[in-house]
C-alpha positions, 0 to 999 in steps of 0.5 A, a space after each residue: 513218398 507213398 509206396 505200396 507192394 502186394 505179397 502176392 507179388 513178391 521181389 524176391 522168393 527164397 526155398 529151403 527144405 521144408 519151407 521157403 521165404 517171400 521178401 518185399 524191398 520197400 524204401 526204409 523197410 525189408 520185409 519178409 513172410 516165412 513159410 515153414 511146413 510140418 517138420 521144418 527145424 531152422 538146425 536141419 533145413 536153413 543150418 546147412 545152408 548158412 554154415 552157422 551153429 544156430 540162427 543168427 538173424 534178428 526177428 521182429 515178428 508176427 505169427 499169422 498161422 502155426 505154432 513154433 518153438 524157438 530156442 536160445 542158445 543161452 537155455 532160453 525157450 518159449 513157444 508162438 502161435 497165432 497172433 503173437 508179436 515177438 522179437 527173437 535176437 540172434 542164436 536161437 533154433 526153432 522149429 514148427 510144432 504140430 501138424 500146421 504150416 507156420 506163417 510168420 510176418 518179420 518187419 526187422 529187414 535181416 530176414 528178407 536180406 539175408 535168410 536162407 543164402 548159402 554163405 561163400 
């Protein structure tokens, strides 16, 4: 089996304040790309959506452009800027830092399925 999709053809676009998500649904793999703009913070602009404390999805992540700050709930913080590869479980915050749009690659599925739909 061989399949091939484009980000420049997305199935399925997501947009939240101050940022949006593109997904491809692929046989075995869910993969989104997220676009967060200055001033985008997941506890202001996804927060509300969701109905959740703090963000629940499990990231597997590549940062392509930006910088962000993420926060677990246990105290924990570490900040990811170009070219770092990153897993982040569920409960965190994160927020863009700097004047840059972030761009960030997750391969663990849970992004692309789930981000940024309104619970109910």
């Amino acid at each position: 089996m061989l399949e091939v999709k484009t980000l420049d053809k997305p199935d399925d676009r997501r947009d939240f304040p101050r940022g949006h998500i593109e997904a491809l649904h692929l046989s075995g793999l869910d993969f989104a790309v997220a676009t967060f703009e200055p001033g985008w913070r997941w506890s202001e602009s996804v927060g509300p959506l969701v109905g959740t404390a703090s963000c629940e999805v499990h990231h597997n992540c590549y940062m392509a452009q930006g910088r962000m700050r993420i926060r677990m709930d246990d105290g924990a913080e570490s900040e990811v800027g170009p070219g770092d590869v990153f897993v982040c479980t569920p409960g965190h915050d994160a927020w863009v830092v700097g004047d840059d749009q972030a761009i960030v690659y997750d391969f663990a599925g849970q992004m692309a399925t789930d981000y940024g739909r309104p619970k109910g």
